[in-house]
Structure formats: C-alpha cells, structure tokens
MIDOSE-1310 file (N, C-alpha, C; in nm, 2 decimals, decimal comma, always signed):
residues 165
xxxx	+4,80/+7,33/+5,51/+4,88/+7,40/+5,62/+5,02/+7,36/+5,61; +5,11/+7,47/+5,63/+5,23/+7,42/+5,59/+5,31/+7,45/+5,73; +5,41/+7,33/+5,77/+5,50/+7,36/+5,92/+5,56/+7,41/+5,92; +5,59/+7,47/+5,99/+5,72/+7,55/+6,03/+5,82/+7,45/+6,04
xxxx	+5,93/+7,57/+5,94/+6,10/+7,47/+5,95/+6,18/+7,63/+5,97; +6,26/+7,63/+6,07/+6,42/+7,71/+6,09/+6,49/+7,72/+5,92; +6,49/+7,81/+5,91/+6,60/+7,82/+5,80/+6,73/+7,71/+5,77; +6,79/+7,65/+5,90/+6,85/+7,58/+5,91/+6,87/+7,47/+5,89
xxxx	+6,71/+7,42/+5,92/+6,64/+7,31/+5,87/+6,60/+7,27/+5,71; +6,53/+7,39/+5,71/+6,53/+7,36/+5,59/+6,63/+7,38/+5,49; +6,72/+7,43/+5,47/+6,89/+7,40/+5,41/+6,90/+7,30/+5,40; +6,90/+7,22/+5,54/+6,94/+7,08/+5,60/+6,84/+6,97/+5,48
xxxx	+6,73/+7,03/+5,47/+6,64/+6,90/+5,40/+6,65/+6,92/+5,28; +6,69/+7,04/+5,22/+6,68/+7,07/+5,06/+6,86/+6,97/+5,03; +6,95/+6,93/+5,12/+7,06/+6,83/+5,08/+7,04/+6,72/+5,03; +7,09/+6,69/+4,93/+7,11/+6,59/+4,87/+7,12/+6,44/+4,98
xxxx	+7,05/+6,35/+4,99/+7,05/+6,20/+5,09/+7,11/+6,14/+5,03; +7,21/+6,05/+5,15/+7,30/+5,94/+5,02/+7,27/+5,85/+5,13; +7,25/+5,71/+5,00/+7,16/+5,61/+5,04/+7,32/+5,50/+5,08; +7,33/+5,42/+5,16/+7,51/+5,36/+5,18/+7,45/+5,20/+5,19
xxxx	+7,56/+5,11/+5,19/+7,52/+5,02/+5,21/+7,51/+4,95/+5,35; +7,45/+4,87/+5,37/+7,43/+4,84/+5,54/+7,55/+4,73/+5,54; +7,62/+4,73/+5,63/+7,73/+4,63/+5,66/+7,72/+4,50/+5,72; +7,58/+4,54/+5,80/+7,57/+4,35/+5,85/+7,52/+4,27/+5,70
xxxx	+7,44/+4,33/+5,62/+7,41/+4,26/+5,51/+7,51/+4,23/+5,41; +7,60/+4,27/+5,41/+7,72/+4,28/+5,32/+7,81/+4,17/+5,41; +7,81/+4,18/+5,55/+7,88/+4,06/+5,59/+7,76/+3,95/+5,66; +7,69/+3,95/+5,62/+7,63/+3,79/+5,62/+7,61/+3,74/+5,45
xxxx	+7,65/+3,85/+5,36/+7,62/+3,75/+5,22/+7,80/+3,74/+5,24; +7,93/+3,77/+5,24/+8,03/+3,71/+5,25/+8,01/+3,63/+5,34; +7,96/+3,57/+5,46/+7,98/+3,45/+5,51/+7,91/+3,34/+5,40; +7,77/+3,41/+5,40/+7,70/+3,30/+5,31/+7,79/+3,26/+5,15
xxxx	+7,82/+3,33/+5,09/+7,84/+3,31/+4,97/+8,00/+3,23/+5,01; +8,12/+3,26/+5,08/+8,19/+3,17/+5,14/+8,17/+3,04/+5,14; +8,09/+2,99/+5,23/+8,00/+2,88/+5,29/+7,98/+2,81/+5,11; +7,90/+2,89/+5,00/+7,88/+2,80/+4,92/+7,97/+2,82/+4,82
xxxx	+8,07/+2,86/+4,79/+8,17/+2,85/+4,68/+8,26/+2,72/+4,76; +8,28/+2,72/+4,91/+8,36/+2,59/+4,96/+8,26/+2,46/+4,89; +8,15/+2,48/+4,96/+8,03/+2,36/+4,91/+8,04/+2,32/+4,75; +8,04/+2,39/+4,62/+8,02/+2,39/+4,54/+8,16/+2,38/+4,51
xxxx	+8,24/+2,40/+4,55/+8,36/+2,37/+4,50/+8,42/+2,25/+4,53; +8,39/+2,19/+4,61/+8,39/+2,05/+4,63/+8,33/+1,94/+4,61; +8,17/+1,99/+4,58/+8,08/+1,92/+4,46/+8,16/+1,88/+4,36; +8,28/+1,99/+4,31/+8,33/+2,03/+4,17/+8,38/+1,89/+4,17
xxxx	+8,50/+1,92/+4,28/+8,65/+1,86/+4,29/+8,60/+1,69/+4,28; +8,50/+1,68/+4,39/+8,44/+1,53/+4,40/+8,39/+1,48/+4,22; +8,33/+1,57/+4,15/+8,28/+1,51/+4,01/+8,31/+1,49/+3,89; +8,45/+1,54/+3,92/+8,59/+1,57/+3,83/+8,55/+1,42/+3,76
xxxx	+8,60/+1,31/+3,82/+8,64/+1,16/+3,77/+8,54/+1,11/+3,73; +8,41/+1,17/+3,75/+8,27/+1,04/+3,71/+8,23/+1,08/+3,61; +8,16/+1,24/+3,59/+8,13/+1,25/+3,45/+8,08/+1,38/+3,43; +8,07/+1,45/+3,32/+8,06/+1,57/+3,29/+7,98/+1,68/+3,39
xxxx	+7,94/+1,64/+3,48/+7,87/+1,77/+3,54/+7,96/+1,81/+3,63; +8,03/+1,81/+3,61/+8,17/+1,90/+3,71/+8,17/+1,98/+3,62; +8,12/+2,00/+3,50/+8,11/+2,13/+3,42/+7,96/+2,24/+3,44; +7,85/+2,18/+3,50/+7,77/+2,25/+3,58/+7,81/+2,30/+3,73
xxxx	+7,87/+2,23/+3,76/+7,88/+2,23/+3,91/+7,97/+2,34/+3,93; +8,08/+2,36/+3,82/+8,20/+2,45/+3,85/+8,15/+2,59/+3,74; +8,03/+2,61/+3,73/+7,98/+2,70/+3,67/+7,93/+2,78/+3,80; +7,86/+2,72/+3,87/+7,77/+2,78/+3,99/+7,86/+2,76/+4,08
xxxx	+8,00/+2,72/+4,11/+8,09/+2,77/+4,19/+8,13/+2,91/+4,17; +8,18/+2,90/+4,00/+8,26/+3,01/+4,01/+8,11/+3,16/+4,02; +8,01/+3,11/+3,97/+7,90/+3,20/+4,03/+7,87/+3,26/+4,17; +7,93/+3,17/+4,26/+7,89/+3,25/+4,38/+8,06/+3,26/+4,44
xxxx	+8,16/+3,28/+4,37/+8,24/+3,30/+4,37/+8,25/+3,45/+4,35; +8,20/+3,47/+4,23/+8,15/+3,60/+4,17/+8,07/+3,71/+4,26; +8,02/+3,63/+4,32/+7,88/+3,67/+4,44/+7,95/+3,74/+4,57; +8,05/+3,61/+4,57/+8,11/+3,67/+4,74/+8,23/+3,81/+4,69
xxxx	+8,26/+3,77/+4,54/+8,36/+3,94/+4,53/+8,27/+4,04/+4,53; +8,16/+4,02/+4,48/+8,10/+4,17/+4,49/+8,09/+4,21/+4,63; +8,03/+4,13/+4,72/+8,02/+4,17/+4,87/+8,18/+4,23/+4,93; +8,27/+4,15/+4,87/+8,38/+4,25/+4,92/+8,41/+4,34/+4,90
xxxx	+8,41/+4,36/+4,76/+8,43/+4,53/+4,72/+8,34/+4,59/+4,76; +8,27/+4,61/+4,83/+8,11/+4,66/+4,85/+8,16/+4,74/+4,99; +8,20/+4,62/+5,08/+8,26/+4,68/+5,21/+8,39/+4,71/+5,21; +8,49/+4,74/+5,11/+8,53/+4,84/+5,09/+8,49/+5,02/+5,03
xxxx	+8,39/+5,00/+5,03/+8,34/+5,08/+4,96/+8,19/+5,18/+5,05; +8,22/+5,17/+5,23/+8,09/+5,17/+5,28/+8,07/+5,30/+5,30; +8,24/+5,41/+5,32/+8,21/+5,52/+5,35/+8,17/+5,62/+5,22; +8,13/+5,61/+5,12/+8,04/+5,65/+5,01/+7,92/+5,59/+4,99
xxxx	+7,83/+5,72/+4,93/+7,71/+5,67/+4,92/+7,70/+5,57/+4,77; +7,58/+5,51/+4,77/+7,56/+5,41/+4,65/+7,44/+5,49/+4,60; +7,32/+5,56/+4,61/+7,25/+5,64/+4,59/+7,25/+5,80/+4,62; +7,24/+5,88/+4,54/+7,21/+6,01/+4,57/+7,09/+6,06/+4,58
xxxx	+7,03/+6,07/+4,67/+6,88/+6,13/+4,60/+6,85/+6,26/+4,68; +6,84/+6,38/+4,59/+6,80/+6,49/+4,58/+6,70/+6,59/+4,52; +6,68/+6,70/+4,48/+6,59/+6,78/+4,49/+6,59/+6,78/+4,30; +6,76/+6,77/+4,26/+6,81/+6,74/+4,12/+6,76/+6,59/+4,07
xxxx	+6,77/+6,47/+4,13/+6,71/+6,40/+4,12/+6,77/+6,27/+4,14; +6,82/+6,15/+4,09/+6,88/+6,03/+4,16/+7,04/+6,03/+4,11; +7,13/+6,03/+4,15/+7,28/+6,02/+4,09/+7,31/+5,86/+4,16; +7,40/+5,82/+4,04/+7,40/+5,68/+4,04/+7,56/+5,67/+4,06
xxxx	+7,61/+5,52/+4,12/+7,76/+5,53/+4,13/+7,81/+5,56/+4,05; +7,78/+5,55/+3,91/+7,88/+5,53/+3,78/+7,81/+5,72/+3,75; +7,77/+5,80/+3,85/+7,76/+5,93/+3,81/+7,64/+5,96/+3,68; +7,58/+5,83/+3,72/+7,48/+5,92/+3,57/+7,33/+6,01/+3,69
xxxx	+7,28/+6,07/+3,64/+7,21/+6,19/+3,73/+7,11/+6,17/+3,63; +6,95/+6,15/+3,68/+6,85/+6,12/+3,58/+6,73/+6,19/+3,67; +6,72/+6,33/+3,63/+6,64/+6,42/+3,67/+6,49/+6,33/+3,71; +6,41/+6,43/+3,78/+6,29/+6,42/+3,82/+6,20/+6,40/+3,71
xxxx	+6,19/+6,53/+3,59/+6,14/+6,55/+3,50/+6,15/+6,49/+3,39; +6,28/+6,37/+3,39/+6,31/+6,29/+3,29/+6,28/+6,14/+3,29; +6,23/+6,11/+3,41/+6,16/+5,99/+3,46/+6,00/+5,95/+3,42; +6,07/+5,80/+3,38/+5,86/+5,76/+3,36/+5,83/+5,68/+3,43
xxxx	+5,91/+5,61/+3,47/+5,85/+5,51/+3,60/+5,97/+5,48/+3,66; +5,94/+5,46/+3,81/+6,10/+5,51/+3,91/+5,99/+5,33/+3,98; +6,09/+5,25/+3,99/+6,03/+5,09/+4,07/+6,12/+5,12/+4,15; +6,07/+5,00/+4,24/+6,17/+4,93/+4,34/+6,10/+4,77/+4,33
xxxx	+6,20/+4,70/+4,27/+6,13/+4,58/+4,25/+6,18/+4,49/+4,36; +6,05/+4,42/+4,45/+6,17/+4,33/+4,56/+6,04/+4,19/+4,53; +6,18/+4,10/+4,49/+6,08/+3,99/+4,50/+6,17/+3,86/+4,52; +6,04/+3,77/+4,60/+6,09/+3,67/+4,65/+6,01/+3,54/+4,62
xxxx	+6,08/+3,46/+4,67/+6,02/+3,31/+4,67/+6,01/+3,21/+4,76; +5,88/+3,18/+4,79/+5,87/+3,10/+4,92/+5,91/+3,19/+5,05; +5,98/+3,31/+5,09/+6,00/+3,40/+5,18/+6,14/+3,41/+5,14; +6,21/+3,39/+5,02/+6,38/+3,38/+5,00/+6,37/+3,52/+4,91
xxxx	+6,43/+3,61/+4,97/+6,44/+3,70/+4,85/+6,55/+3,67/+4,75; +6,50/+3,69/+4,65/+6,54/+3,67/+4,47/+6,59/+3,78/+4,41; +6,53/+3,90/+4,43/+6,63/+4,04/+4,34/+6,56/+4,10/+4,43; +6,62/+4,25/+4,42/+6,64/+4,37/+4,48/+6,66/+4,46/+4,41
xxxx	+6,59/+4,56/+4,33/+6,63/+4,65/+4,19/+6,57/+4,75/+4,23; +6,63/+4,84/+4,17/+6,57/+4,99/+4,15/+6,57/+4,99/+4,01; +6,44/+5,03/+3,92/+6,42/+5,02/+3,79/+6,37/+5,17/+3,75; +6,44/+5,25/+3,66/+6,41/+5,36/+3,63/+6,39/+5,37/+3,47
xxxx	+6,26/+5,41/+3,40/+6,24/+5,43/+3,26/+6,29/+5,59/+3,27; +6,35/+5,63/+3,13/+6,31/+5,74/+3,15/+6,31/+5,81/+2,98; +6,28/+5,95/+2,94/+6,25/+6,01/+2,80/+6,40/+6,02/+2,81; +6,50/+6,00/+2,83/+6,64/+6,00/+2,74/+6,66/+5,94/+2,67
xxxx	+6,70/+5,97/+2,54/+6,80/+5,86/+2,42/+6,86/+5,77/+2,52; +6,98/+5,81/+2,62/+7,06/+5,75/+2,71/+7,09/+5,75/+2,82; +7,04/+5,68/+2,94/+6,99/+5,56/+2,95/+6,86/+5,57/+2,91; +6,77/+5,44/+2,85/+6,65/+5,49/+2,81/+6,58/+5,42/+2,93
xxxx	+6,68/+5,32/+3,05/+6,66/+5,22/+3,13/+6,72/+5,24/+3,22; +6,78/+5,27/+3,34/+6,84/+5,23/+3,42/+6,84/+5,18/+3,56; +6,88/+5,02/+3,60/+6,88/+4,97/+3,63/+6,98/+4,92/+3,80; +6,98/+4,93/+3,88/+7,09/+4,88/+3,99/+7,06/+4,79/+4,07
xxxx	+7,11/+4,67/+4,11/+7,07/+4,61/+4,22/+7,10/+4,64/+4,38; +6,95/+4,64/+4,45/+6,97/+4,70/+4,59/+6,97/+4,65/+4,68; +7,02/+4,51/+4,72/+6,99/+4,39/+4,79/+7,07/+4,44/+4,91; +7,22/+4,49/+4,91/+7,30/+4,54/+5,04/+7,23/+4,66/+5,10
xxxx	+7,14/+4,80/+5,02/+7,13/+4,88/+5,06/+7,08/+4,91/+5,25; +7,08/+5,00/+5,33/+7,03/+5,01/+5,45/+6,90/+5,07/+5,42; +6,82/+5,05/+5,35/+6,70/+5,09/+5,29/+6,59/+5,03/+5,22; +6,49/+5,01/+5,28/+6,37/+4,90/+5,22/+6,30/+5,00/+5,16
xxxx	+6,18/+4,93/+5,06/+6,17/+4,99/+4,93/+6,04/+5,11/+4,97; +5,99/+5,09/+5,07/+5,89/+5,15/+5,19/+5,98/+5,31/+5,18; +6,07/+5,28/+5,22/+6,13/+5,44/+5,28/+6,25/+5,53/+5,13; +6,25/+5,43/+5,04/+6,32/+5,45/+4,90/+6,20/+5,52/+4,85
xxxx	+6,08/+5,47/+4,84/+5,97/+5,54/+4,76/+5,91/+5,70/+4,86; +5,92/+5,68/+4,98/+5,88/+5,78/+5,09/+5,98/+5,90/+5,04; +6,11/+5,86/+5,01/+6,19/+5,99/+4,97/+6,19/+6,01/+4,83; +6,19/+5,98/+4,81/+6,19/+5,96/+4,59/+6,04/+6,11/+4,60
xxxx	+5,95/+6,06/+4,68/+5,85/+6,13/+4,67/+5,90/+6,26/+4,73; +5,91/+6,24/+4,80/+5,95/+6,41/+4,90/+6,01/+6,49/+4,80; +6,16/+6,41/+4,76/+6,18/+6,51/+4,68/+6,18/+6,59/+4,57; +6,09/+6,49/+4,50/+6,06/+6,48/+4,35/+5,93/+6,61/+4,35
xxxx	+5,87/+6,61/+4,49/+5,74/+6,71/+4,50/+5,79/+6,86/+4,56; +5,95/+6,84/+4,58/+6,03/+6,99/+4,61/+6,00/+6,99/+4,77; +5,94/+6,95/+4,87/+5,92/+6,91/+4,99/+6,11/+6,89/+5,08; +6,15/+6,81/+5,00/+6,28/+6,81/+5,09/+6,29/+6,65/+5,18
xxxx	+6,39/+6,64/+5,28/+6,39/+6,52/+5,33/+6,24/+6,47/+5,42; +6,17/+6,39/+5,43/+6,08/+6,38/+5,56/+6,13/+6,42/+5,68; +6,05/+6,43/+5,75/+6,08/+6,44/+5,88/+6,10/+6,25/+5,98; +6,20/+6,27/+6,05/+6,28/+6,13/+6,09/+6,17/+6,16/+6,25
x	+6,13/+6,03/+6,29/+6,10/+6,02/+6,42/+6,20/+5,91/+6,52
C-alpha cells in the first residue's frame, strides 16, 4: 500500500539531505581538547630537564593540538553540509559523488571502549578503480548511525526522505 504524498511533498523528499555538523559537539571537543594540549603541554615543559620522554609527551601534545584545530575549522564551517545524501547517491566534502549502484558495502562504524567512544566512520567499498574505499570521520556529525542507515536506505530504494515525527 503506498501513502499519499502532495506533489509538493514529494519534490520536497526526492531533495538531496545535507547531513551538518552539530555545534555543541564541536564545542565540547574544543573545550576538551584545549584542556588537554594545556595538560600535555606542560607534562612536556615539566620533562624537558630529566630525560627523554618529553619526546613522547610533546608528540601527544602536539596530537591533540591537531585535534582541537580540526574542531575549529569545523565550526567555521557549520553553515555547509558535510554529507549529501540523495536519490544520486552520497557526495562527499572533497565533492567525490559515489552512486548507489557503485557501492558494496556502505558502514557506519561507531566504536567504543569501556563507554568512551573511539572512532566514528562512515566506510564505503565500492566497484570503482577510484576510490576503491572511501572513508570520513563522523564523530561531530548531528546524526547517529541509527538515522544515517534509515536514510542511506530510503534513498538508495528511490523512496525519498522518511517521514520526520
């Protein structure tokens, strides 16, 4: 049995969804990652004089040093989407577009430890020479991997957006 949709509507659901990043997550990992480049940077500064692991220590500084720039550029970046996903199929920031029919396995890999999440990926195989993999991490997204797979499906089956309650 198939619902009724307004013409309108369905125009409305055959649009392309852009997936954006959520902003309180993007500003609690800049607090957090702040918090530990200070920490870790002063591990450093304190280990300078005793003995070589101020060369570990200032590794995993400038690591989550690394960590808190991506979160900035990120919220510079909130009024664009980070995902496209459409009827054509997933368009990626860097513009690569990897059809429905060119896909062999579409993940959402979320894994954690002890209750700490660890990565956040969207993992796509697909029958192209190039990418034969592609790969993004989705840890800022406003989107759990629950409602990423619920649309992947919709539109991948020509269906259109779900219906929102």
């Amino acid at each position: 049995m198939e619902i009724y949709r307004s013409p309108q509507s369905r125009k409305q659901a055959e649009q392309p969804r852009g997936i954006y990043y959520s902003r309180l997550k993007l500003i609690s990992g800049v607090v957090i990652w702040t918090l530990a480049t200070v920490f870790f940077g002063v591990l450093t500064w304190q280990s300078l004089p005793k003995s070589n692991v101020w060369i570990f220590v200032a590794f995993i500084t400038l690591a989550s040093a690394w960590m808190f720039f991506n979160c900035v550029t990120a919220l510079g970046r909130l009024d664009r989407p980070v995902l496209l996903i459409g009827r054509d199929g997933i368009r990626f920031p860097d513009g690569v577009l990897i059809a429905w029919e060119d896909m062999q396995e579409n993940l959402y890999v979320d894994q954690s430890y002890m209750g700490l999440p660890v990565l956040k990926m969207v993992r796509i195989k697909t029958t192209l020479a190039k990418p034969r993999v592609k790969k993004m991490r989705v840890s800022a997204l406003a989107m759990d991997s629950d409602e990423y797979m619920a649309l992947c499906d919709s539109y991948s089956q020509g269906g259109g957006a779900p219906a929102t309650r």
